[in-house]
VEXDREN-2710 file (C-alpha; in Angstrom, 1 decimal):
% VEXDREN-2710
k/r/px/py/pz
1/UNK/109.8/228.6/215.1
2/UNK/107.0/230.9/215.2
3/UNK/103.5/229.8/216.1
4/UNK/100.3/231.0/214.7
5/UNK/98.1/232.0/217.5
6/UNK/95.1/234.1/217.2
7/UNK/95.2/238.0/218.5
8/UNK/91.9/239.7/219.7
9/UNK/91.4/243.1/217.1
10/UNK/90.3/246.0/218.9
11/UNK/86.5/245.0/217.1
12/UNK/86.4/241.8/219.7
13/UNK/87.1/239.8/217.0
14/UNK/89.7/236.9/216.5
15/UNK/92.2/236.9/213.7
16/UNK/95.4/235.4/212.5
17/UNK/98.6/236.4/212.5
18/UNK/101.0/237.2/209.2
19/UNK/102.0/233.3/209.1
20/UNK/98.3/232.1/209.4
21/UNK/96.5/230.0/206.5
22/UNK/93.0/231.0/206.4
23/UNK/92.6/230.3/203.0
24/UNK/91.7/231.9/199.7
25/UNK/90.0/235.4/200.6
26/UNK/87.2/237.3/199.4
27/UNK/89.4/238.9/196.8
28/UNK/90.4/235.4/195.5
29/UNK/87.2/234.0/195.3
30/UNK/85.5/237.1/193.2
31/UNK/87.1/235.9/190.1
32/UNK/85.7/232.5/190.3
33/UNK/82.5/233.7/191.3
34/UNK/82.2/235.8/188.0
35/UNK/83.3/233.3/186.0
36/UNK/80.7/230.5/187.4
37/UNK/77.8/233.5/187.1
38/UNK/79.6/233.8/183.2
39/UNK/79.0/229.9/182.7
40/UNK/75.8/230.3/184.4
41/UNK/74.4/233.0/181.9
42/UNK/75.9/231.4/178.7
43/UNK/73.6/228.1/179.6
44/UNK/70.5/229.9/180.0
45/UNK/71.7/231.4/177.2
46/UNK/71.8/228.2/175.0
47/UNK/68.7/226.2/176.8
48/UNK/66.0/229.8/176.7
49/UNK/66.9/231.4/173.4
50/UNK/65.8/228.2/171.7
51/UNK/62.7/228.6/173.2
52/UNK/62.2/232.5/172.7
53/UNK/62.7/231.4/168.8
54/UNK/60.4/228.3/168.6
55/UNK/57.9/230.8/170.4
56/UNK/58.6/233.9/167.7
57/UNK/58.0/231.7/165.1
58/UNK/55.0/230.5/165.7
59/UNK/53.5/234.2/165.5
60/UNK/54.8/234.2/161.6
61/UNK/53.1/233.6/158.7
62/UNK/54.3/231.0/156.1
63/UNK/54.8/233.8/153.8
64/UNK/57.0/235.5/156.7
65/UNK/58.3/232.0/157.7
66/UNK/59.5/231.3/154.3
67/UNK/60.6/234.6/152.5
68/UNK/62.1/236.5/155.3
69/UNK/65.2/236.0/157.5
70/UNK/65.2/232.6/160.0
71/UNK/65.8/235.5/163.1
72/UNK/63.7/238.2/162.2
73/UNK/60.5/239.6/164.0
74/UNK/56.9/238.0/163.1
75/UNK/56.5/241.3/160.3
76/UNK/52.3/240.6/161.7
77/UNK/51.5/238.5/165.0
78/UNK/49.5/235.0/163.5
79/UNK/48.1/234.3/167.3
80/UNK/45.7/232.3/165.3
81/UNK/48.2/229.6/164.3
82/UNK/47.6/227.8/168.0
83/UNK/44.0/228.0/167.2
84/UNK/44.6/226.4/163.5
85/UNK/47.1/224.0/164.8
86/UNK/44.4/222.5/167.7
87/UNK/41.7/222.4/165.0
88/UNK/43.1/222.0/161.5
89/UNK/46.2/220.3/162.2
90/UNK/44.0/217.5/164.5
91/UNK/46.5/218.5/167.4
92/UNK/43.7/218.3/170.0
93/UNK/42.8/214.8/168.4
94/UNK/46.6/213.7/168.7
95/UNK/46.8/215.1/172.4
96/UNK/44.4/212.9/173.1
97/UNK/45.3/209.7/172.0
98/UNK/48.5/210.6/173.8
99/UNK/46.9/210.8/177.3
100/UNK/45.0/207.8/176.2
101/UNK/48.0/205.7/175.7
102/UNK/50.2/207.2/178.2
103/UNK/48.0/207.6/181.2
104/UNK/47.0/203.8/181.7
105/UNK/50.3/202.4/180.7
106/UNK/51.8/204.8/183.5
107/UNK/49.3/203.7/186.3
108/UNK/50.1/200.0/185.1
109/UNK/53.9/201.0/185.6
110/UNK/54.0/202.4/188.9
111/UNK/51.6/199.6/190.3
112/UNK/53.5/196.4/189.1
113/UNK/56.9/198.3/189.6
114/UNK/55.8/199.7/193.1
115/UNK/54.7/196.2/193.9
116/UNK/57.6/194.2/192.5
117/UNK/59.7/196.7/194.5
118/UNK/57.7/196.1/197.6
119/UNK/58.1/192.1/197.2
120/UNK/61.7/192.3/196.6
121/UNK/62.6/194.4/199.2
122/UNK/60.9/194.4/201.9
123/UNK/59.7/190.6/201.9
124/UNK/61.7/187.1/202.6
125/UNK/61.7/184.8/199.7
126/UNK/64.2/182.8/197.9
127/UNK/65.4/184.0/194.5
128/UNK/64.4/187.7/195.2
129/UNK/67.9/188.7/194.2
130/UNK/67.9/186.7/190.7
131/UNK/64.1/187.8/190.0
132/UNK/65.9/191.5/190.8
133/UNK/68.8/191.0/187.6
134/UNK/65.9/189.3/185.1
135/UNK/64.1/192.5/186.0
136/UNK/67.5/194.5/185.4
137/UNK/68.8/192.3/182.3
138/UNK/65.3/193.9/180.8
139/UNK/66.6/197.4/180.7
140/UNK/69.7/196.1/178.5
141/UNK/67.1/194.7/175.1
142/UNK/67.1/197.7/172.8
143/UNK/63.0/198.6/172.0
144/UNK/64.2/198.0/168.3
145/UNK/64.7/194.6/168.4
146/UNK/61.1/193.5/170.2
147/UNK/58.8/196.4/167.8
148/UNK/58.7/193.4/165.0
149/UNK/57.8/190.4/167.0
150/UNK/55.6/192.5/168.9
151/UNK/53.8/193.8/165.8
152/UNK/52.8/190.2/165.2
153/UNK/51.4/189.1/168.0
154/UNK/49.2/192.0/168.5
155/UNK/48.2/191.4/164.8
156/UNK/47.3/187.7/165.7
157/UNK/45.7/189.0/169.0
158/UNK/43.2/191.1/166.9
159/UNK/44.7/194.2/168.9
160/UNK/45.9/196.2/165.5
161/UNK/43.7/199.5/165.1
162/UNK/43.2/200.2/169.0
163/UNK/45.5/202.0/171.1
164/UNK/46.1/198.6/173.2
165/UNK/49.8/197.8/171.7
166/UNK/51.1/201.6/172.9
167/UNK/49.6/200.4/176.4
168/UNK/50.9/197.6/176.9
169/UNK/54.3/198.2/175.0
170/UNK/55.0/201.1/177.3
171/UNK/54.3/199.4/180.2
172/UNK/56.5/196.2/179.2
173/UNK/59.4/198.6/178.3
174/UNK/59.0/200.8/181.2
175/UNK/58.3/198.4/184.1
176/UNK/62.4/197.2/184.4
177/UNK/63.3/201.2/185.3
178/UNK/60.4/201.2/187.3
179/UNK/61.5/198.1/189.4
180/UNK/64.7/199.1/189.9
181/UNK/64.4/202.5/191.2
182/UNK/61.5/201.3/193.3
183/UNK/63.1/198.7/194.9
184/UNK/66.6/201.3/195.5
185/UNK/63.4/203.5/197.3
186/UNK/62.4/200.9/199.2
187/UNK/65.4/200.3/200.6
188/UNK/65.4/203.3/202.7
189/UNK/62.2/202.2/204.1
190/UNK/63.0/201.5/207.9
191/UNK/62.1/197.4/208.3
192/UNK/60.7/198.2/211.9
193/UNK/57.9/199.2/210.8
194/UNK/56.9/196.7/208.8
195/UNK/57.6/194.3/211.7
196/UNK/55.2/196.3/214.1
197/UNK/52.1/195.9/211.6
198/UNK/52.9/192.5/211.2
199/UNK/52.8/192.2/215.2
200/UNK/49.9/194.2/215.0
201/UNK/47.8/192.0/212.8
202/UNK/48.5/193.6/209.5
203/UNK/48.5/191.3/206.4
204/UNK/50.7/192.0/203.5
205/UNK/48.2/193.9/201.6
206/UNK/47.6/196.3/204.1
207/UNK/51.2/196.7/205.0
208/UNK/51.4/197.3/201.2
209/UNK/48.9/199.8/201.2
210/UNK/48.9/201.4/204.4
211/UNK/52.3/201.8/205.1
212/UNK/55.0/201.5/202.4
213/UNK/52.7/203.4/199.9
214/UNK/52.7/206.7/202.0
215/UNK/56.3/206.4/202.6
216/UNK/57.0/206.7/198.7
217/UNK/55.2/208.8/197.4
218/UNK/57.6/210.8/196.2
219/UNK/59.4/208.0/195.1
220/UNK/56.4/207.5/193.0
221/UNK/56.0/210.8/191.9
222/UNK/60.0/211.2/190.4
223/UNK/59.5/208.0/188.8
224/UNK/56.1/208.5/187.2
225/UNK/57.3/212.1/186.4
226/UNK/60.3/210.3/184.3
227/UNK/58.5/207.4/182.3
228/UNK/55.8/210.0/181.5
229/UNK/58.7/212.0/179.8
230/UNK/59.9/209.3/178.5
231/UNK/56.6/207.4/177.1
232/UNK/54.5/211.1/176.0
233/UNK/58.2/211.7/174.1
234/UNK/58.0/208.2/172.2
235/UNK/58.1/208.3/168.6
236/UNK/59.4/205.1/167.4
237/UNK/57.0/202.7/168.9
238/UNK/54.1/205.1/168.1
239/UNK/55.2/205.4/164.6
240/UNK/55.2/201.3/164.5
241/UNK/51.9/200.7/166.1
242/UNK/49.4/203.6/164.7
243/UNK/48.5/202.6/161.5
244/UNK/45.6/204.8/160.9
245/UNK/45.7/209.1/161.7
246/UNK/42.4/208.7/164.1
247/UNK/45.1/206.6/166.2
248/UNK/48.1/209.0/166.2
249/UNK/50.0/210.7/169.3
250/UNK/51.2/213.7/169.2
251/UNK/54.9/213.2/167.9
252/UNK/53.4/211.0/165.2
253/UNK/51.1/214.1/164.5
254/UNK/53.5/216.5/164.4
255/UNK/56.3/214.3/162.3
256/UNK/53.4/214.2/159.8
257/UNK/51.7/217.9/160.7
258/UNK/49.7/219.1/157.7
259/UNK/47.6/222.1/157.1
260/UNK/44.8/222.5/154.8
261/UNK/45.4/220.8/151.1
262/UNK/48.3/218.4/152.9
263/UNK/50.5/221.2/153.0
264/UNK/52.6/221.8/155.5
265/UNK/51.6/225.9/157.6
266/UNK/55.0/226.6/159.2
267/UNK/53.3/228.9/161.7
268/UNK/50.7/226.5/163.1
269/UNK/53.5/223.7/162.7
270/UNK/55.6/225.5/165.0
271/UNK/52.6/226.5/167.3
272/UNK/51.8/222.8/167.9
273/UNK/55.3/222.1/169.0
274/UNK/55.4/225.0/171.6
275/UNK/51.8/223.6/172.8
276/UNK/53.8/220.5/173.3
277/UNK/56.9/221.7/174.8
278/UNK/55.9/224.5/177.0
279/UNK/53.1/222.2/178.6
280/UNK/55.4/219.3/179.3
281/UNK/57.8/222.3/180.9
282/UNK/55.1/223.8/182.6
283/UNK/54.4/220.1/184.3
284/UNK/58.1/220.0/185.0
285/UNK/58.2/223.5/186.8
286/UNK/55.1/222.7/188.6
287/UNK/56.4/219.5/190.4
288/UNK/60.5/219.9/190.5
289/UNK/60.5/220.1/194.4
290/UNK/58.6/217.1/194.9
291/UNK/61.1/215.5/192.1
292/UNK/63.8/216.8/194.1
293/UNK/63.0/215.0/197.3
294/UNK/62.3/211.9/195.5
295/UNK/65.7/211.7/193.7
296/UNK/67.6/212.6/197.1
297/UNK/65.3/209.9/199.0
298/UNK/66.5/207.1/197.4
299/UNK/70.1/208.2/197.6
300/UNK/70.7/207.6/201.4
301/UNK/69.9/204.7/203.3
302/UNK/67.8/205.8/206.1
END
């Protein structure tokens, strides 16, 4: 039997000999290499040239939009559609009641769901883990089932014609994600230091504050960064609970985007959407490390 033993080249470096295993070589590998850089290309492909297109046709005018070919050049560059679509279309109007709504119903979010985390984690009680699957049995009721009921009681509330019901239904529907991935976060908070402020005098406010606040802050950042996706994308409950166009958001703007005379201007149409698109992706590109290390964070217990 013949036993694979290293030999010394005349380089002074250590090979194999003719029996050895060393596994697929360079040569193997460059075909799969090409192939993954082929896959690679073909989904830029598909998720950029989208994007070029939206972008193109926003430069056309309705004319061009409507009598010429779907993939054909702007035949003249309409740069002032963004500035019609901002003004005429009420888009700076709609992106505003959009930040209304979605900015105070995200800070709600993240401070009951950081909190609720932080008490069922990190502190002793009884019941923590059923409190933890009421909060999880939340994520399973579909939004469409609650939109009615809901619609009543903010009519009986007086709350009908403010921007209050998109508030507060985005943080009720939010807040069960927002538990649970805070409290999988907090579990990879060490407990020792918890139990050095406690010896050191610290209350459960400060340790709150202080100390397990710091410690997920990216937490807090990947999971804001997702229900602000998820809320500033909303359309349904939007559509339910904006009954007048001084109260719309920006996807109810743009489902019911008119120019002058209540029709509809393709070109400013189209700009509005890449206003919307490119400056969610622009927030997206902006903070994808710091979503990285949140989403790895909470994968490992530490």
């Amino acid at each position: 039997m013949a036993i694979d033993t290293p030999v010394k080249t005349s380089a002074g470096r250590w090979s194999r000999g003719p029996s050895g295993n060393t596994g697929p070589s360079r040569r193997a590998r460059a075909p799969r290499r090409l192939w993954v850089k082929i896959v690679v290309t073909l989904l830029l492909v598909v998720e950029i040239y989208p994007l070029i297109w939206m972008f193109l046709t926003s430069l056309k005018s309705n004319d061009d939009y409507l009598n010429n070919s779907t993939w054909s050049l702007p035949t003249t560059w309409e740069w002032g559609n963004y500035s019609e679509a901002w003004t005429t279309g009420h888009l700076g109007l709609y992106v505003q009641n959009s930040l209304l709504a979605v900015l105070p119903a995200l800070a709600l979010m993240l401070l009951l769901g950081t909190a609720a985390g932080f008490a069922l984690q990190i502190m002793v009680w009884k019941g923590r883990s059923l409190t933890l699957l009421v909060f999880l049995a939340g994520m399973m009721v579909p939004p469409q089932m609650i939109l009615l009921p809901l619609f009543t009681v903010y009519f009986q509330a007086g709350l009908s014609g403010t921007l209050w019901p998109l508030i507060l239904t985005y943080t009720g529907t939010g807040l069960p994600l927002t538990v649970f991935m805070m409290a999988t976060y907090y579990r990879t908070v060490p407990r020792e230091l918890f139990e050095a402020a406690t010896i050191d005098g610290a209350g459960i406010l400060r340790a709150f504050w202080t100390i397990s606040v710091p410690l997920v802050r990216n937490a807090l950042l990947t999971v804001g960064l997702v229900q602000f996706f998820f809320i500033w994308n909303d359309l349904l409950i939007a559509l339910t609970f904006t009954n007048n166009q001084d109260l719309r958001t920006i996807q109810v703007g743009l489902l019911n985007f008119t120019g002058d005379f209540g029709a509809t201007q393709y070109g400013p149409l189209f700009a509005a959407i890449c206003i919307n698109v490119f400056g969610t992706l622009l927030i997206y590109l902006f903070l994808n490390q710091k979503v990285m290390k949140g989403l790895t964070s909470g994968a490992v217990k530490g």
